[in-house]
C-alpha positions in Angstrom: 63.8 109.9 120.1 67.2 112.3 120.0 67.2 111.5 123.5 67.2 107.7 123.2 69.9 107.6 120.3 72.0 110.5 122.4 72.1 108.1 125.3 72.5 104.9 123.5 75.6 106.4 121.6 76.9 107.5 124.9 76.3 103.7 126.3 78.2 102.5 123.3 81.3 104.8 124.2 81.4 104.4 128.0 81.0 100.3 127.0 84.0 100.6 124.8 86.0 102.6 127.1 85.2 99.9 130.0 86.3 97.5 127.0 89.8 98.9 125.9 90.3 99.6 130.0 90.3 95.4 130.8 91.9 94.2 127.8 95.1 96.7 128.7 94.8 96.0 132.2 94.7 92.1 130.8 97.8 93.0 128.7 99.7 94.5 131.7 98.6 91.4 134.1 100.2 89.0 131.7 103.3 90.9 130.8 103.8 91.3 134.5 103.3 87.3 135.3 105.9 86.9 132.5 108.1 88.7 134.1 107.7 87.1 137.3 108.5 84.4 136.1 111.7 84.9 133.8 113.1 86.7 137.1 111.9 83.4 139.3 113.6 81.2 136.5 116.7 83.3 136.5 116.9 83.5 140.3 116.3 79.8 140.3 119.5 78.8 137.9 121.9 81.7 140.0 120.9 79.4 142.8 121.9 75.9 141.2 125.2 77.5 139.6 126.1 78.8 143.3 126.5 75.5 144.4 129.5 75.3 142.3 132.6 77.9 143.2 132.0 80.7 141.1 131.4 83.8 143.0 127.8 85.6 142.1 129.3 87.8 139.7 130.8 85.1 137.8 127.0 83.3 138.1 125.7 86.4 136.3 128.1 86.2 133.3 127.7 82.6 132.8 123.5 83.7 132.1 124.5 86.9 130.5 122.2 88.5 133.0 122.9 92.3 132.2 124.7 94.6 134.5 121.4 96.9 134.8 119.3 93.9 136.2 122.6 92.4 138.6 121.7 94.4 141.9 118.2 93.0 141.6 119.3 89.5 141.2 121.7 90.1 144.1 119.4 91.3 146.2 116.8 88.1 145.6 119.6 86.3 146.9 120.1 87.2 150.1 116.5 87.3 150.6 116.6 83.8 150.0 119.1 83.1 152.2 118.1 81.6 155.6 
């Protein structure tokens, strides 16, 4: 019987390890997808504001896109470029 209940408590733990383990790795997928797609929507608008004759910089203030995040948005730009 200790046996039983030893491995059944055990069970229980390794069950609500595996538990906590996919709902953070669920939290981190969706965080990440948001992410994606703020940067896609950002890139997207820097694209259609380009078309006018401000320079990129200028782009950047217009949507207050901070200076730590401008060399990444710079550099989705010429990767876009044909």
């Amino acid at each position: 019987m200790s046996c039983n209940l030893s491995e059944a408590i055990e069970e229980r733990g390794i069950n609500k390890g595996i538990d906590i383990g996919i709902n953070k790795g669920i939290d981190i997928g969706i965080n990440k997808g948001i992410d994606i797609g703020i940067n896609i929507g950002t890139l997207h608008s820097l694209q259609s504001i380009l078309k006018t004759p401000l320079s990129p910089d200028q782009a950047m203030d217009l949507i207050d896109i901070p200076e730590s995040e401008r060399a990444k948005f710079l550099e989705l730009l010429k990767q876009q470029q044909p």
